[in-house]
Legacy VTK file of the C-alpha trace (Angstrom):
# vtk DataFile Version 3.0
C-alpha trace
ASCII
DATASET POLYDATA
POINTS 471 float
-213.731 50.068 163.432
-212.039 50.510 159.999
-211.453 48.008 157.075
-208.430 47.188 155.243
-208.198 45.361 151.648
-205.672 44.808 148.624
-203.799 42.549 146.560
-200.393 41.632 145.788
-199.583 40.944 141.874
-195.962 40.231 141.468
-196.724 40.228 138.222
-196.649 43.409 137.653
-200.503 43.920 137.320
-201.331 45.107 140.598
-202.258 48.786 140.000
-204.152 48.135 136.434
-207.515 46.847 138.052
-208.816 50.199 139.789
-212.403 48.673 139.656
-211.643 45.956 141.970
-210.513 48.179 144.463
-213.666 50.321 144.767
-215.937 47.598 144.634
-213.607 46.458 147.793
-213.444 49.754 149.202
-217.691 49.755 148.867
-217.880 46.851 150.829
-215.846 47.928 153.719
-217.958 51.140 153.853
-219.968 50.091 156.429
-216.863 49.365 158.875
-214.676 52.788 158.065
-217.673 55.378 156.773
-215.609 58.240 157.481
-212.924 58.389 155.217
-211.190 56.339 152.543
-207.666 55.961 150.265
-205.493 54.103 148.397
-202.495 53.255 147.303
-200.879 51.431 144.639
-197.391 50.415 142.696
-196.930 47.970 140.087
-196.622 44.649 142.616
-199.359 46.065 145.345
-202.849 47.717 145.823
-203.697 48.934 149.444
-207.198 50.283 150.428
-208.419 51.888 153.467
-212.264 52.566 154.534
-211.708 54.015 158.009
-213.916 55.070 161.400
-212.312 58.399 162.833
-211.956 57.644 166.562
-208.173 58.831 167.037
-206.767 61.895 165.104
-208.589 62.875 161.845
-205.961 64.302 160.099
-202.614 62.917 161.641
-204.246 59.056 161.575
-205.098 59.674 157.399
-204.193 56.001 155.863
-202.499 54.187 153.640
-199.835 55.913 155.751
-196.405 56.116 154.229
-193.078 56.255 156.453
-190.841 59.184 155.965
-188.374 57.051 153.492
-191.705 56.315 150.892
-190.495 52.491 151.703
-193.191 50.929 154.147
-196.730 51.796 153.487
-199.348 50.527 156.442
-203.102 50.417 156.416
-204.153 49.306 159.660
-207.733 48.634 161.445
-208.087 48.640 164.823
-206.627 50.344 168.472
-203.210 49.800 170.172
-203.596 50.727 174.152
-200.374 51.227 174.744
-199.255 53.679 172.267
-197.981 56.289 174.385
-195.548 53.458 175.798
-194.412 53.018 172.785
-194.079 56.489 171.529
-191.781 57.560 174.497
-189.062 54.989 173.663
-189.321 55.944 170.373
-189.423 59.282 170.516
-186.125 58.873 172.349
-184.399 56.934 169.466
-184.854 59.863 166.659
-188.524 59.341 165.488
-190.561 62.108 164.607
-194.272 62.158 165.080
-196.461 64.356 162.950
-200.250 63.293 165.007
-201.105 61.428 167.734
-202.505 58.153 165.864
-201.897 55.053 166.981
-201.471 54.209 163.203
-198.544 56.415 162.775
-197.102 55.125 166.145
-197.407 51.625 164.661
-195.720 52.249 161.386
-192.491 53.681 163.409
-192.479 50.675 165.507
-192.166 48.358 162.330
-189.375 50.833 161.352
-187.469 50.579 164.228
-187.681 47.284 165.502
-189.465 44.703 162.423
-191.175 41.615 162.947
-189.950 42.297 167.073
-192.239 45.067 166.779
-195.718 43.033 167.162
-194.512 41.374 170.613
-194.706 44.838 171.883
-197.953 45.432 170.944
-201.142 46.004 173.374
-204.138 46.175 171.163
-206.692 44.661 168.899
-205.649 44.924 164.970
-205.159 43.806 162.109
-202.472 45.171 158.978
-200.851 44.821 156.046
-197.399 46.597 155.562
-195.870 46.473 152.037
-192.332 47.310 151.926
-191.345 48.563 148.378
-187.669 47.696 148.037
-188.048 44.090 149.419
-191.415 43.743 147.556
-192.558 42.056 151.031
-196.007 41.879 152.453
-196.525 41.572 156.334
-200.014 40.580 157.418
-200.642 40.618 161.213
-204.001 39.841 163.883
-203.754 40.540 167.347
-203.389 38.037 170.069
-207.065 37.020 170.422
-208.365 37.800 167.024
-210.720 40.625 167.706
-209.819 41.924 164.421
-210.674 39.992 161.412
-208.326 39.502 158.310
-209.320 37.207 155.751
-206.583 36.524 152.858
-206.658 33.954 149.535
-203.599 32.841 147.623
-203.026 33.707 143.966
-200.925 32.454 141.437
-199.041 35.819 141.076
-199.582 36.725 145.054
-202.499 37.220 147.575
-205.474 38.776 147.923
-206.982 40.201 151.378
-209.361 41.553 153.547
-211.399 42.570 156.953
-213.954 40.726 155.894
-215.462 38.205 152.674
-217.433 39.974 151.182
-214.643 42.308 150.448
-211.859 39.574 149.897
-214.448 38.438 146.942
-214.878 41.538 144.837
-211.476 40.442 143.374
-211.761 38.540 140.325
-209.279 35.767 141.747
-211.521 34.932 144.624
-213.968 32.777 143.798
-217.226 31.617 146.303
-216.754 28.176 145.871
-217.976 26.107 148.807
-216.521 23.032 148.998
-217.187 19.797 151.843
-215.404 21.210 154.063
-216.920 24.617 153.901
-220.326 23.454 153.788
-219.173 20.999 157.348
-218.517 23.875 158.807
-221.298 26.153 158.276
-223.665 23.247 158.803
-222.564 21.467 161.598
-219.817 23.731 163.507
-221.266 26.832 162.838
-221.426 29.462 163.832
-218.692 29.172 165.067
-215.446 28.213 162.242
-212.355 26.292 162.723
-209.365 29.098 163.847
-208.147 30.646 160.321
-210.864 28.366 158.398
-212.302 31.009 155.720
-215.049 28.337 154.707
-214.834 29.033 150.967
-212.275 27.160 148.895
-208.805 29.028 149.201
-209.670 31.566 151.596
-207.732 31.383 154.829
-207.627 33.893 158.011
-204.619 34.606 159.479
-204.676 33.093 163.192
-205.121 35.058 166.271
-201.467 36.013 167.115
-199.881 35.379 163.836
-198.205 36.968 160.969
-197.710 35.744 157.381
-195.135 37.074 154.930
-195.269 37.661 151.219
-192.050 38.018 149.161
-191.406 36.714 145.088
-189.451 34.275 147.092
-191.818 32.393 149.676
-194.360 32.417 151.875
-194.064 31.953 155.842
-196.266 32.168 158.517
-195.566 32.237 161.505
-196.662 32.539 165.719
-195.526 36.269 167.642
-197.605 35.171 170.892
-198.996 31.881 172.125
-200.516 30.760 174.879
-198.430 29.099 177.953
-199.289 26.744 180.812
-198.097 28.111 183.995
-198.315 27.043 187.782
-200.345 29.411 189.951
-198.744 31.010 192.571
-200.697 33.577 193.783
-203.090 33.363 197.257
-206.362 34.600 197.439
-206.015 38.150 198.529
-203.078 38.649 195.917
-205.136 36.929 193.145
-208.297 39.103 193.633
-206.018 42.447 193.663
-203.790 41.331 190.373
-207.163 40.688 189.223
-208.691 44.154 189.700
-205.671 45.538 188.488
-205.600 44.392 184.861
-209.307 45.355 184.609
-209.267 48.492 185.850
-205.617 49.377 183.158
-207.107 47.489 180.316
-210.473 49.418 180.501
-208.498 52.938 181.274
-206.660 52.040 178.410
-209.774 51.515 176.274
-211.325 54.927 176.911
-208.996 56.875 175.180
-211.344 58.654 171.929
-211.308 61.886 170.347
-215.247 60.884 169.481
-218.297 60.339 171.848
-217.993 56.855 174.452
-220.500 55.022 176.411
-220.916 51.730 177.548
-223.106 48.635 177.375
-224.927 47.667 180.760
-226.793 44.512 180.941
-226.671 44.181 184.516
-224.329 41.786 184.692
-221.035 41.335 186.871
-218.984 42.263 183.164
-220.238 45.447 181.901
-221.528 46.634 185.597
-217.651 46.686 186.492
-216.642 48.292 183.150
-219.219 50.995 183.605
-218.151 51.411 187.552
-214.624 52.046 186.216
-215.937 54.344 182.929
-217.762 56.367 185.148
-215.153 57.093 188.121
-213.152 58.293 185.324
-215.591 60.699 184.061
-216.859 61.879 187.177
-213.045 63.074 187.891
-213.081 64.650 185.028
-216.757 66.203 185.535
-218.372 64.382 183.139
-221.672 62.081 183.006
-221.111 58.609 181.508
-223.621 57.161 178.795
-224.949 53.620 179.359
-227.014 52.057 177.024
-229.313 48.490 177.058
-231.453 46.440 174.991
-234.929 45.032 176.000
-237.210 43.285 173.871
-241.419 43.811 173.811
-243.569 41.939 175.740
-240.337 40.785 177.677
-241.436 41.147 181.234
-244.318 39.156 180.496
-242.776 36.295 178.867
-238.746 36.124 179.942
-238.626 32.145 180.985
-234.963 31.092 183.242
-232.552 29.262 181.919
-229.097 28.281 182.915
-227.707 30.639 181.165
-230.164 33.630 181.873
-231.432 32.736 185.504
-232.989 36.186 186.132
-234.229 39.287 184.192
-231.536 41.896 183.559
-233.550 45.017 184.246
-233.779 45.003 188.325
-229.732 44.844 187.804
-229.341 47.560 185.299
-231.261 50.037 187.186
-229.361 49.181 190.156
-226.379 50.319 188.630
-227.696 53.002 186.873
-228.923 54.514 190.095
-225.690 53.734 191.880
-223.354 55.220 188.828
-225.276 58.792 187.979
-225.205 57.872 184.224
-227.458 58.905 181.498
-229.328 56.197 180.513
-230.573 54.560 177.135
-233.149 52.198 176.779
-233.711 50.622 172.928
-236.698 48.738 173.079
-237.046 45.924 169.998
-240.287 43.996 168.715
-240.296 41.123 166.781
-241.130 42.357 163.507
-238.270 44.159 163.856
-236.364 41.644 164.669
-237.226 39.460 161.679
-236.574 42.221 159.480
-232.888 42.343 160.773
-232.263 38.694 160.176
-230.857 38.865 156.628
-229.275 42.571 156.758
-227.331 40.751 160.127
-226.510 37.686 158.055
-225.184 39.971 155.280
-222.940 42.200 157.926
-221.542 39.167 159.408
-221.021 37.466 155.853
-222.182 34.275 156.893
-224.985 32.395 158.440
-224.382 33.304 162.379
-226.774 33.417 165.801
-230.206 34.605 164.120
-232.281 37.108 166.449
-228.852 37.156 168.568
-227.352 38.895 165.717
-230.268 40.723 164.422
-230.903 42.466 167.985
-226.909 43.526 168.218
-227.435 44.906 164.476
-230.262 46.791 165.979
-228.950 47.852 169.161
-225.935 48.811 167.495
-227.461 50.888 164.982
-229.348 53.266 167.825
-226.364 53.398 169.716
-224.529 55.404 166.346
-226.805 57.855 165.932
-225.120 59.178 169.004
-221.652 57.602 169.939
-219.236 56.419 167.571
-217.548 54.103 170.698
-218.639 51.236 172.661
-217.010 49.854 175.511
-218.402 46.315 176.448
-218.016 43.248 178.507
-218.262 40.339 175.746
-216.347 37.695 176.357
-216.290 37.913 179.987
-217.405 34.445 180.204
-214.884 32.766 178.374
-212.616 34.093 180.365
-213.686 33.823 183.914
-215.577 30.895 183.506
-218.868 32.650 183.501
-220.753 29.136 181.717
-222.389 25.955 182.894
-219.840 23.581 181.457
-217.412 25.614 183.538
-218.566 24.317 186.853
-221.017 21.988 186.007
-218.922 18.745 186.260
-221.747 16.330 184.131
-221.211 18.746 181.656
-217.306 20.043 181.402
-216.569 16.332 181.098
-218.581 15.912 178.197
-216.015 14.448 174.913
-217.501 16.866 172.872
-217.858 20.429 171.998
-220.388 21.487 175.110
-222.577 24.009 172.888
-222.609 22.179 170.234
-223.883 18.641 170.813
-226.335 17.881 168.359
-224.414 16.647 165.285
-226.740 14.092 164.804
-229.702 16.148 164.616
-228.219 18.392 162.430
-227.320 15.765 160.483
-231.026 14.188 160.226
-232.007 17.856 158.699
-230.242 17.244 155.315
-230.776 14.110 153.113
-228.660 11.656 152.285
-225.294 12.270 150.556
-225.622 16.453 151.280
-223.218 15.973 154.577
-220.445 13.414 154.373
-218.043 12.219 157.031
-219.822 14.951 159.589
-219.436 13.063 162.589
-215.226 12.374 162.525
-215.009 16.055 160.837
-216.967 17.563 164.287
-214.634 15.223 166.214
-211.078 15.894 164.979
-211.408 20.003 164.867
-212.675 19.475 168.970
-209.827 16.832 169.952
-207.531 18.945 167.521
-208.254 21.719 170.096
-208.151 19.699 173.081
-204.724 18.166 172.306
-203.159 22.260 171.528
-203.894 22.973 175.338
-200.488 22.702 177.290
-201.182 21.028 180.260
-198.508 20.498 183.409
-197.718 17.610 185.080
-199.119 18.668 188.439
-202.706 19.495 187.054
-205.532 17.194 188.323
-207.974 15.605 185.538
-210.181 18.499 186.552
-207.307 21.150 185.809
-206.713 19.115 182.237
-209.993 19.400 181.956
-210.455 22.816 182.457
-207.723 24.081 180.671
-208.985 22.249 177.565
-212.669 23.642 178.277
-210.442 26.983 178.313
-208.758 26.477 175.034
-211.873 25.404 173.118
-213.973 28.341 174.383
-211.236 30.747 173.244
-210.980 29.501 169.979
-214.696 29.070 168.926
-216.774 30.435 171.224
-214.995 33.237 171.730
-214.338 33.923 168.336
-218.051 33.744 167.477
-219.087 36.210 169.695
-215.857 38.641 168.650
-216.562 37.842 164.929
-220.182 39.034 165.539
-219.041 42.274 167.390
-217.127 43.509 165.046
-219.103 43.644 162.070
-221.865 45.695 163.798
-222.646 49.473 164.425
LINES 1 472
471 0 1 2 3 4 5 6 7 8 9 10 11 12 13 14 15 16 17 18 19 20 21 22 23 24 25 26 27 28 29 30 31 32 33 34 35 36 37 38 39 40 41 42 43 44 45 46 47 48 49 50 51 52 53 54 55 56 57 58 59 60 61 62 63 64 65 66 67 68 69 70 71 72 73 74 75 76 77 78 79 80 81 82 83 84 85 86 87 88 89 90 91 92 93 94 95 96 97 98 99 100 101 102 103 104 105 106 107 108 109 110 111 112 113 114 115 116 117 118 119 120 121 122 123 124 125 126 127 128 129 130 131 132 133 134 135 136 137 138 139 140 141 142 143 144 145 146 147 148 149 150 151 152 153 154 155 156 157 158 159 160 161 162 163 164 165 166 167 168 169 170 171 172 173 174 175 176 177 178 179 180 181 182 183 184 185 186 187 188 189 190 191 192 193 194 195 196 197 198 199 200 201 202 203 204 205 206 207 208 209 210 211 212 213 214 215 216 217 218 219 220 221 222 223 224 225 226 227 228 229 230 231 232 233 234 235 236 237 238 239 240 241 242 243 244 245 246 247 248 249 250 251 252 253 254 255 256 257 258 259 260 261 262 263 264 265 266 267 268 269 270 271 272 273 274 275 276 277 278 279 280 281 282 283 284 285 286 287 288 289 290 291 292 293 294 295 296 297 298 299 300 301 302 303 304 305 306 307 308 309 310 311 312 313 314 315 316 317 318 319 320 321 322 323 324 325 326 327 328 329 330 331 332 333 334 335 336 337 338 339 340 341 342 343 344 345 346 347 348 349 350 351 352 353 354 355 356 357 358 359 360 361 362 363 364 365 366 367 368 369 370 371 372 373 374 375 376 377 378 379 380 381 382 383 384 385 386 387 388 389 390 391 392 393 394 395 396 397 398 399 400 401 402 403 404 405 406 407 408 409 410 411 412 413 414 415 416 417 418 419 420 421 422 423 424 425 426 427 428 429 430 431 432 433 434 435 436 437 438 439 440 441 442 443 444 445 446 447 448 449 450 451 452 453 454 455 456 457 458 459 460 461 462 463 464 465 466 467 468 469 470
């Protein structure tokens, strides 16, 4: 992953405060340790920290187009870039690499704002354009990529992550009802584009915002749309296989060492299956790597969500693949240790030991490959969760991981949390009203395109936002 930061000043200010931008740069180290720039006129300051995966040299950012108008830094992977090189190859543009950064950049050129439609990926930029004095900020279509931005008086300030956005002077971490709501009783998951301190905003999964002396607009390049099913059975299952098997060809593409998670389970077993056909064609030996914990065997209790151990399945499918195997084994002490170095990485209080372990895992897992292909999320897609197909508990009226409000409530004294209970309800029935619904769905279909909606906004986004901020 790489980070992304900077400021607009229209005051003419922008490139004055040089300290800001390396104590932003220092805190985006961990995401882009690789290499770094920047970039700066009087109206805008741009900063890079980036994680070579793609094209050391040709992929070099801030990256300027050939006019000196547009300049782009970018975090994150389009998987479609040759399809978008070839047609643009064809209208005049000249490529110097083979970054997906540089490919981007010549698609704003040619096409503008039309340009994000077109675009297969996870990211998130910021393009300044110099003679319009315009900044674009855009997130992918799901949010995998963070971007984190706070209004000024003079312009905006931004960032992959907080602790970056607030190493500007202008940003202040002020916590106000609303912030401490969420943290304390929605957490960890956050409202979509809720930044939790006082003016700090994220731009929303498949969004853009604009910046000009003029205004400021935001606005939607993909939503989500309710549509009749169509397909039988047989057709389903094969459409199905289909847009696996592309999207994780598409996700293999590195010019640094890949492996892939295996937990055993029906996600990253299929993801490795497909990883290591590839590389046996190519007469190469995939890497899988999985976490267990001490003592595990010996006290691993079932649960609805974990009905069986992973092991038995991960060395079934390490036998069946061929692949070299890595086992990172974690204790508890270890675990503790990792709680508050987690916490830090993921900027706010998150999933405890769930976080620490990943922060562990992770960190094993660099010491040899720079790229890790992974099945998270899986379940919020294909309905892998109890309140999926547990009727008693998708019909729940309430957020169906998070239904103690009341207890968390009790932990605080009196006058800490106010208004909890309607500010729980109205972010969940906010949710449940944004899912399009047709008239031929049953109250189960409703129902289950709701359940749909608010998994992909919060508990999906937890999981990505905790993802992304490790290795």
């Amino acid at each position: 992953m790489c980070g992304i930061a900077g400021w607009i000043d229209y005051d003419g200010c922008a490139r004055d405060d040089q300290a800001a931008a390396a104590r932003m740069a220092r805190a985006l180290e961990p995401r882009g340790p690789d290499a770094g720039g920047e970039w700066a006129d009087e109206d805008a300051y741009l900063v890079h920290r980036r994680l070579i995966v793609v094209d050391p040299v040709g992929g070099a950012q801030p990256m300027i187009s050939p006019d000196g108008n547009i300049i782009l830094v970018y975090n994150g992977e389009l998987y479609n870039t040759e399809d978008l090189r070839e047609p643009l190859t064809a209208k005049g543009h000249k490529f110097i690499g083979h970054s997906d950064t540089e490919v981007l950049l010549h698609a704003f050129m040619e096409w503008g704002l039309a340009a994000f439609e077109r675009l297969n990926g996870i990211y998130a930029f910021a393009l300044w354009e110099r003679d319009a004095r315009r900044l674009t900020l855009c997130r992918d279509r799901l949010g995998v990529k963070p971007l984190f931005y706070s209004r000024t008086r003079d312009g905006l300030v931004f960032g992959s992550e907080l602790k970056a956005l607030l190493c500007h002077p202008l940003v202040k971490p002020v916590l106000g009802a609303d912030g401490l709501r969420t943290i304390l009783l929605l957490g960890p998951a956050r409202p979509p584009g809720c930044g939790v301190f006082e003016n700090v905003s994220e731009v929303l999964p498949g969004h853009f915002i604009q910046l000009s002396p003029e205004r400021f607009t935001e606005r939607a390049y993909w939503t989500l749309t309710a549509h009749e099913h169509e397909d039988d059975e047989a057709e389903t299952i094969r459409h199905t296989h289909d847009l696996i098997a592309d999207a994780a060809a598409r996700q293999l593409v590195s010019d640094v060492p890949l492996c892939t998670f295996l937990s055993g389970g029906l996600d990253s077993s299929i993801l490795s299956m497909l990883a290591a056909k590839t590389y046996k064609e190519q007469n190469r030996v995939l890497d899988t790597w999985s976490v267990d914990y001490q003592d595990n065997a010996q006290y691993f209790t079932k649960s609805i969500f974990q009905p069986n151990s992973d092991n038995t399945y991960i060395y079934m499918m390490r036998d069946f693949l061929g692949t070299n195997h890595h086992e990172v084994v974690l204790d508890n002490g270890a675990l503790c240790a990792a709680l508050l170095p987690a916490t830090d990485a993921r900027d706010l209080p998150g999933m405890a030991d769930v976080d620490s372990s990943l922060l562990l895992f992770c960190r094993e897992v660099r010491r040899e490959f720079t790229v890790v292909q992974s099945g998270e999320c899986a379940d919020e897609l294909f309905g892998g969760y109890p309140w999926y197909h547990r009727e008693e508990i998708l019909f729940e009226d309430t957020f169906p991981w998070s239904r103690s409000v009341d207890l968390r409530m009790s932990l605080f004294a009196p006058g800490i949390i106010t208004g909890g209970e309607s500010f729980v309800r109205e972010h969940y029935l906010k949710t449940c009203r944004a899912a399009e619904k047709l008239p031929s769905d049953s109250r189960k279909d409703a129902r289950m395109r709701e359940m749909f909606l608010l998994n992909l906004q919060w508990f999906m986004a937890c999981l990505l936002e905790r993802s992304v901020v490790k290795g």
